[in-house]
C-alpha positions as CSV (number, residue, x, y, z in Angstrom):
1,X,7.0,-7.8,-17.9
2,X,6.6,-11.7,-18.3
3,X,4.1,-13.2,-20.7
4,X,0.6,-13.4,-20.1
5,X,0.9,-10.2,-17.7
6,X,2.3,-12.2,-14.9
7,X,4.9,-9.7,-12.7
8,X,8.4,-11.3,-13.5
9,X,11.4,-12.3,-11.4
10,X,12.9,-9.5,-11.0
11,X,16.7,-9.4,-10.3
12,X,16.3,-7.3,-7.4
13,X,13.0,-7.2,-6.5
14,X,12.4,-4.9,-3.7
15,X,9.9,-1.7,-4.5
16,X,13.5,0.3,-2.6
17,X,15.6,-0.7,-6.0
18,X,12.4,1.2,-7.9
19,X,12.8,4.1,-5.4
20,X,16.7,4.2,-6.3
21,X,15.8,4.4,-10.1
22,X,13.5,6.7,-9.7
23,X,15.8,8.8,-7.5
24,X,18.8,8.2,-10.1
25,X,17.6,9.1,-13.3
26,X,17.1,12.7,-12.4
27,X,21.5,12.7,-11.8
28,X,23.9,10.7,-9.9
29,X,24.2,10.8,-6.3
30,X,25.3,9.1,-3.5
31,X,23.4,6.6,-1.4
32,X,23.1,9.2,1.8
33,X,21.7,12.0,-0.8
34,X,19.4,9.2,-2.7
35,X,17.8,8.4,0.9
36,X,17.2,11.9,1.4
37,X,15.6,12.6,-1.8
38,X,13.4,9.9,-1.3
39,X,12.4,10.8,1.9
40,X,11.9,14.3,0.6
41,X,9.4,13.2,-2.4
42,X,7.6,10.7,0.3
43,X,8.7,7.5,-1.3
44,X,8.7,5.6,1.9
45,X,5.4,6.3,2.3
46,X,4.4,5.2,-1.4
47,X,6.7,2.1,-1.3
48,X,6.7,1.1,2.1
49,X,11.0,1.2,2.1
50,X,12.4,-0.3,4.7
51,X,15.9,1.4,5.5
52,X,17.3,-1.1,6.9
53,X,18.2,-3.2,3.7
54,X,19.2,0.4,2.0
55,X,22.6,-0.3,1.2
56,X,22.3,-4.1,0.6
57,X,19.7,-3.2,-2.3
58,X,22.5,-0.5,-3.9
59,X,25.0,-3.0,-3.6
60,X,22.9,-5.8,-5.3
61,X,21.6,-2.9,-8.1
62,X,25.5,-2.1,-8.8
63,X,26.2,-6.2,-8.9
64,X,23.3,-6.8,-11.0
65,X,24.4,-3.8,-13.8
66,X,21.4,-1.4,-13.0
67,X,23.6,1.3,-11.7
68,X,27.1,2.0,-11.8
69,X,30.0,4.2,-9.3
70,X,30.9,6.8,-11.1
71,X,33.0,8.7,-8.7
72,X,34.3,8.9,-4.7
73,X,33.8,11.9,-3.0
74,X,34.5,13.4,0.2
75,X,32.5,16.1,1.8
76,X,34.7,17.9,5.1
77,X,35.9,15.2,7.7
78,X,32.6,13.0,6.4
79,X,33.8,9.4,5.3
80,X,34.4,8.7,1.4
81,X,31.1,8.4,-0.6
82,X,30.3,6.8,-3.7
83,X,28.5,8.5,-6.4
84,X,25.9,6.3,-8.4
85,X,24.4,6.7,-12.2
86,X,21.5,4.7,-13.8
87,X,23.1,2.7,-16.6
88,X,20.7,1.9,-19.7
89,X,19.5,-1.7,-18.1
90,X,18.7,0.5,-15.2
91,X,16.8,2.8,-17.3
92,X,14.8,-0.1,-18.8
93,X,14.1,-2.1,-16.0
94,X,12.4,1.3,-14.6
95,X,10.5,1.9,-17.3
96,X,9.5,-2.3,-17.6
97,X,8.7,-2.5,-14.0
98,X,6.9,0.7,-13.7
99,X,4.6,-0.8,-17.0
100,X,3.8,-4.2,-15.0
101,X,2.9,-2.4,-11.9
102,X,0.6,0.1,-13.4
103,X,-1.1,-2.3,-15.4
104,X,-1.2,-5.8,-13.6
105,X,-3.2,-6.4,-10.5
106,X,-1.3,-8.0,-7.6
107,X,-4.2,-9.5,-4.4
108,X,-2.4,-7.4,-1.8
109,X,-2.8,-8.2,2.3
110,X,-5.0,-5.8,3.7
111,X,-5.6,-5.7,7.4
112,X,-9.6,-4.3,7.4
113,X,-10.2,-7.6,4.8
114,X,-8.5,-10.0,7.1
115,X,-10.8,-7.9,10.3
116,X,-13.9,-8.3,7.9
117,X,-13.3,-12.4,7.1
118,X,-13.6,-12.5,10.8
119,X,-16.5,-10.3,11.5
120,X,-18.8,-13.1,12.4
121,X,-17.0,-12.9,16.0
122,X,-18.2,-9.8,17.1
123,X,-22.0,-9.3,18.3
124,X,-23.7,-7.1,15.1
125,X,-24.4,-4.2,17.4
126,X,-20.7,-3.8,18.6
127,X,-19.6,-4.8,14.3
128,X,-21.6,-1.7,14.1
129,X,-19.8,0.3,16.6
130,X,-16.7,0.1,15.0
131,X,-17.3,0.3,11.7
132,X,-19.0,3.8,12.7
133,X,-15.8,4.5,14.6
134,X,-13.5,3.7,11.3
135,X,-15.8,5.6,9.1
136,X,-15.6,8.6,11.7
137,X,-11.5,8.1,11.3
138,X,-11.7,7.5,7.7
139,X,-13.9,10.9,6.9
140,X,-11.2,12.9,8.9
141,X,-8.3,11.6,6.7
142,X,-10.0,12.1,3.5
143,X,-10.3,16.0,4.6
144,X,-7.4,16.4,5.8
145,X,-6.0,14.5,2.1
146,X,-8.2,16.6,0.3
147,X,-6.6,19.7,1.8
148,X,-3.1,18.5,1.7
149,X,-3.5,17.7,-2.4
150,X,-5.4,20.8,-2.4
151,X,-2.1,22.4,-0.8
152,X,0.2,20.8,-2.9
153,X,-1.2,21.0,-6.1
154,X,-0.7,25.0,-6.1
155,X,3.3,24.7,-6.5
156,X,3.2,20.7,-8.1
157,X,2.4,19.3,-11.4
158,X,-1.0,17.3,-10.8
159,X,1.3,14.1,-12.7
160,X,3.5,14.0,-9.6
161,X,0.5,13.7,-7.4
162,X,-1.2,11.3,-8.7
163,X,-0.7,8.6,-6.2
164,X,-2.4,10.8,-3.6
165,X,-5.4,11.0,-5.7
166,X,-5.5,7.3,-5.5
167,X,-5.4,7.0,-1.8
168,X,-8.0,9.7,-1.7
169,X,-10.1,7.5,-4.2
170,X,-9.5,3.9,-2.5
171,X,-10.6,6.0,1.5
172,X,-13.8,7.6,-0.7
173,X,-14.6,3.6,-2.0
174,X,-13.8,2.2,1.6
175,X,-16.3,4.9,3.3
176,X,-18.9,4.3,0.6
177,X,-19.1,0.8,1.3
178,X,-19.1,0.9,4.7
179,X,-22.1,3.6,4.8
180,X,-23.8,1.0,2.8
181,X,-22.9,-1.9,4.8
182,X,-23.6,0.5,8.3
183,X,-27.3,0.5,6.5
184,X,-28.0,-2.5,6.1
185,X,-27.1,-3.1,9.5
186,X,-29.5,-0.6,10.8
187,X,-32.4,-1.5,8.6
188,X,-31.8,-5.5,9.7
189,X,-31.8,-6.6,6.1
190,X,-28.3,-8.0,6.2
191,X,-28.9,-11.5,4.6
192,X,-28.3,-13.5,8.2
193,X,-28.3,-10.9,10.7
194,X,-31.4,-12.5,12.8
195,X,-28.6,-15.8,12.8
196,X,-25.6,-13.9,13.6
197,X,-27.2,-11.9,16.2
198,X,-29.0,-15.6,17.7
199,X,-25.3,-16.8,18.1
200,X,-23.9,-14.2,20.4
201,X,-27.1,-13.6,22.3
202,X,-28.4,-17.4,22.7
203,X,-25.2,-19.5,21.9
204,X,-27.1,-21.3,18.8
205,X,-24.5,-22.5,16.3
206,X,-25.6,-20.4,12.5
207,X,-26.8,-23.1,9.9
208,X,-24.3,-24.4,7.6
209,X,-24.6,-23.6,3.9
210,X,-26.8,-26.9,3.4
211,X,-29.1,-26.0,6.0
212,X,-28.1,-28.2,8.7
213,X,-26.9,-26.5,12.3
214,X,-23.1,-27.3,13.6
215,X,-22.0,-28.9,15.8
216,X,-20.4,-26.8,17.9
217,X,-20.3,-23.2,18.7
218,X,-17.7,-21.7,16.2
219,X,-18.8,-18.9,14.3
């Protein structure tokens, strides 16, 4: 990790090198049967791996030291494979990048903020609507998470789970502060809703922060 707890250049930096550590430090294997591991433990969902640059990130991660070929094998009329082991910079940039990422916060791009920074563009009634309607979807994920941890928690450590709880957790937050939001909606004592709702309903422009009206009609 770099000083001052700013994420580092990494030499490969792409969360699928991580994956490939992860996967790699249990035993060698070769790229096909890394892929399928990590599709088995449900590390393209946790990651966000694209497969596409699979074998450009193993060949970078063998260039750059963090794994090395250990052996060529050759499985029926299947082409030759190569079999892959973690070296000891391999083992220590896991354990370094694994430190920054569980302890640094990182602003990541979420789609419902960038919807919410443009709220003002809907009418409040029809704001309302949808937020209802992404509650309703979010309180059907949340039980069907809870039942799926529930599930695999009977034949799985609770360590190797752990990143579920923290989806559950962050759809719990999200729902929370949309029922509160969804109330103050409904009660009318959203700071500015009498404005917002003026806008769509009679075209007049909401005041500027110093008090003065726009000039135009641009939310």
């Amino acid at each position: 990790m770099a000083e001052g707890g700013r994420p580092r250049q990494r030499k490969v930096g792409n969360l699928l090198a991580l994956a490939v550590l992860s996967a790699l430090v249990q035993r060698p294997m070769h790229p096909y049967e890394i892929a399928t591991t990590l599709r088995g433990w449900g590390k393209d969902q946790d990651m966000g791996i694209k497969w596409g640059s699979f074998y450009t990130v193993v060949r970078n991660m063998e260039r750059h030291g963090l794994i090395a070929a250990v052996e060529n094998v050759r499985e029926g009329r299947r082409p030759e494979r190569t079999v892959y082991r973690i070296t000891d910079s391999g083992r220590a940039e896991l354990v370094d990048w694994t430190r920054e990422l569980v302890s640094t916060p990182i602003a990541e791009q979420s789609s419902f903020r960038a919807g919410l920074s443009v709220l003002a563009v809907l009418h409040p009634d029809e704001a309302a609507t949808l937020l209802r309607r992404r509650l309703a979807l979010l309180a059907e994920q949340i039980t069907a998470g809870r039942a799926t941890l529930a599930e695999h928690l009977r034949i799985l450590p609770r360590l190797f789970l752990v990143e579920s709880e923290y989806d559950l957790a962050i759809q719990e937050a999200e729902a929370a502060w949309i029922r509160g939001l969804l109330a103050e909606l409904s009660s009318g004592s959203y700071p500015g809703l009498d404005e917002w709702r003026a806008f769509h309903e009679t075209g007049a422009p909401p005041a500027e922060p110093g008090g003065e009206e726009r000039s135009d009609a641009t939310p």
